[in-house]
N, C-alpha and C positions, 0 to 999 in steps of 0.2 A: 571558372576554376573547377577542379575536378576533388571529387574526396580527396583522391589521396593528397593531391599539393596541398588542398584547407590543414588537411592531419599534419604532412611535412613539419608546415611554416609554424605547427603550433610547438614545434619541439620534441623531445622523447617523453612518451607519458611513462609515468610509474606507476600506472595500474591498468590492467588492462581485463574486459570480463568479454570472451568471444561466444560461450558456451548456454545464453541466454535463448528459456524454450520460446520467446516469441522472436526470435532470429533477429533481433537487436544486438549491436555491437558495441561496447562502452570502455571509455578511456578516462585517465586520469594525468592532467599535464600540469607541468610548472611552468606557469605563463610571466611576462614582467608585469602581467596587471592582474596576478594571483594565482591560485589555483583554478584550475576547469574543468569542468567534469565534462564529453560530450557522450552524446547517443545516437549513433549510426541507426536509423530507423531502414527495415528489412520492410517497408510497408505492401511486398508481396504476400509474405506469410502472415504479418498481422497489421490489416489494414486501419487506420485510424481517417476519422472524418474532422475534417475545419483545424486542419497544425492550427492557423496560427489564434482562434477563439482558443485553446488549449495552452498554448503560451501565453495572450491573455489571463487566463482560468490562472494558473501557474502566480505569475508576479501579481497578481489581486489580494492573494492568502495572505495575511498575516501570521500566523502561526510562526513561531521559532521553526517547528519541526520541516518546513518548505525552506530549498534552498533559495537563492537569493539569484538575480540578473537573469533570467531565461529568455532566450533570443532562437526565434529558428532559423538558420541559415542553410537555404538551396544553392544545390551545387548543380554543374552539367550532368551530373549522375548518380545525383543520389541526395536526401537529405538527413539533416541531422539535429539534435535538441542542444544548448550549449546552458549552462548556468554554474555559477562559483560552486566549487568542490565543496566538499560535505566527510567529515571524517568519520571513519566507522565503517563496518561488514554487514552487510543484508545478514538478518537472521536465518533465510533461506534461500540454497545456493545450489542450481543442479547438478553444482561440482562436489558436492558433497552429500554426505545419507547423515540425513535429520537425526536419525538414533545413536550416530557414533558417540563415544564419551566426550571426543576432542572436538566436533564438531563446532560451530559460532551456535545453532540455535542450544545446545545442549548447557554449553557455558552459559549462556544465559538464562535457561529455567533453573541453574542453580543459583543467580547470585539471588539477594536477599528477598523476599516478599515486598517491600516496600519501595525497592529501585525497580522491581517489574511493573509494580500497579503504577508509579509515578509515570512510566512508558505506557501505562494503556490510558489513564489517565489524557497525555497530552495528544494522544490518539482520539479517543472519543471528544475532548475538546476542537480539536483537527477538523473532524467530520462535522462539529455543532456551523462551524464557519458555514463547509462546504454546503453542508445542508441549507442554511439562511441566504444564499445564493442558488436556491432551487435546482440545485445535480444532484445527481446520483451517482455513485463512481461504479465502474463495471471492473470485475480484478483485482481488488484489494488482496492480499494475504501479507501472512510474516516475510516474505521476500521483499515488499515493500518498504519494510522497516528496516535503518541501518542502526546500528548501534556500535556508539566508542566504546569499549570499558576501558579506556585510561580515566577520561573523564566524565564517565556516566551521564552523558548526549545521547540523544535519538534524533533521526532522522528519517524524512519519508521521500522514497522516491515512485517513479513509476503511475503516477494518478494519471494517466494518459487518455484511460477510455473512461469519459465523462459522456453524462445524458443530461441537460437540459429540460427535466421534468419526468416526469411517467413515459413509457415506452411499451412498445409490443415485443416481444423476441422474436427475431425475423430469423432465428437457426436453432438448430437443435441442442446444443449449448452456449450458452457463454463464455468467456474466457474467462479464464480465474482456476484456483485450488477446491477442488473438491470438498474440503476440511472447512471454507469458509463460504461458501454458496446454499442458498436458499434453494428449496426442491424446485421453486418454481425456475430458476435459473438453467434448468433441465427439461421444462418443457417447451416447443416451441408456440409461439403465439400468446404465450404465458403472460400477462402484465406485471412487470418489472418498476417498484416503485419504492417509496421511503422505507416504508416494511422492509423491502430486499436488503438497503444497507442496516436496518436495523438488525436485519440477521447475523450479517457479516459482523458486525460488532459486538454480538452477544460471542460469537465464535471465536474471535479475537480476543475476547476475553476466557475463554477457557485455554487458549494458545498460550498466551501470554502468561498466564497469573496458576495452571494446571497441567502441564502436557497437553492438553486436549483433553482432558480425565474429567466425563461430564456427570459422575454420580456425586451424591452428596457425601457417599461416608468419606471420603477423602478431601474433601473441599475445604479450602485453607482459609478461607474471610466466614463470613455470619450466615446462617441458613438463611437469612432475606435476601441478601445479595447475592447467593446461588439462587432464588427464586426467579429474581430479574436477570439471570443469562437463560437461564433457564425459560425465561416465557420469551425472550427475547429470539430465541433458536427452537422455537414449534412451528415445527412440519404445517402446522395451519397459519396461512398469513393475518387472518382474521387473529387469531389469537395471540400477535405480539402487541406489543408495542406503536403506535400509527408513527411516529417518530424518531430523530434520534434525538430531537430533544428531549420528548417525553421519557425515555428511556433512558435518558443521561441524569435528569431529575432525579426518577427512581433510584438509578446505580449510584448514585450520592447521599444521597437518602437514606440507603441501608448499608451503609459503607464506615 
């Protein structure tokens, strides 16, 4: 069977996202056995290793924040990610500019301080899993994240590039957002390890909980807990955090 008949048989989706920079294709269909979201995987422009350890990796989460059923189904031409829908807009979209007023990330650095942190919150619990199953995720940012605001839900999609322990960087960058990448994710040969997502999630926390606004005289929670994104996001790997447990500790701690 070829994409398009899989697509066909599934129905008309009502949602469709074409414009994805890692040239992935994503739909949203009304099936008899629910909603489904799939992911047309472009794996010329961004290549992934072991689908289906990855869809294992996928339905092992527990976390609310992972959708539910992931299955990879090969086609004569092509494959694709398939798992129950998931309600809500990626906070970042490269159909839109991040600064607009009307924007989804925008609406959401304004709703309340305490329905943002509950989102980083389930985030960094998120990662305490992935971490306790020895990966690493390569790519995280706020695009990752979807968010309802009817019903103040989050959701994570996209954990696609997973590592299986400590790693060399065999290219000159990473994939991922700039805004959330460790320096070393910029060098090649660089060793890529817990410290790295511990970056990402100090970053994700001034994304989420600040604009990205990483000084203190604006910082909205207690000066310990700007210390801990703060040590969590130094340009020296030595000097964060060895985990994200360790780190998830602290940010509770001074919280």
């Amino acid at each position: 069977m070829t994409l398009s008949e899989y697509i066909a048989g599934l129905g008309t989706p009502f949602e469709a996202f074409l414009s994805q920079d890692s040239g992935n294709r994503s739909y949203s269909f009304a099936t008899p056995d629910g909603p489904k979201w799939i992911k047309v995987l472009d794996l010329q422009q961004t290549p992934l290793q072991d689908l289906q350890g990855t869809i294992r990796f996928y339905n092992s989460l527990q976390s609310a924040l992972v959708p539910r059923r992931w299955r990879l189904v090969e086609l004569t031409d092509g494959v694709l990610m398939e798992h129950d829908w998931a309600a809500g807009t990626v906070l970042r979209s490269p159909d839109e500019d991040r600064n607009h007023p009307n924007s989804v990330y925008q609406r959401f650095i304004r709703l309340p301080l305490d329905r943002r942190s509950k989102v980083y919150d389930d985030v960094l619990q998120l990662f305490l899993e992935i971490e306790g199953q020895g990966i690493i995720v390569e790519d995280f940012y706020d695009g990752c994240i979807l968010y309802d605001f009817a019903t103040d839900i989050a959701h994570v999609c996209d954990l696609d590039h997973i590592h299986r322990g400590p790693y060399r960087l065999t290219k000159d960058r990473q994939y991922g957002s700039s805004r959330f990448m460790a320096p070393e994710e910029f060098r090649k040969n660089s060793l890529i390890d817990y410290r790295t997502n511990v970056y990402t999630m100090g970053a994700t926390g001034f994304v989420l909980l600040n604009d990205n606004r990483r000084q203190m005289n604006d910082w909205p929670l207690s000066v310990d807990s700007f210390r801990v994104l703060e040590r969590a996001t130094s340009k020296a790997k030595e000097d964060r955090q060895e985990s994200i447990e360790k780190f998830y500790r602290e940010w509770r701690a001074r919280i």
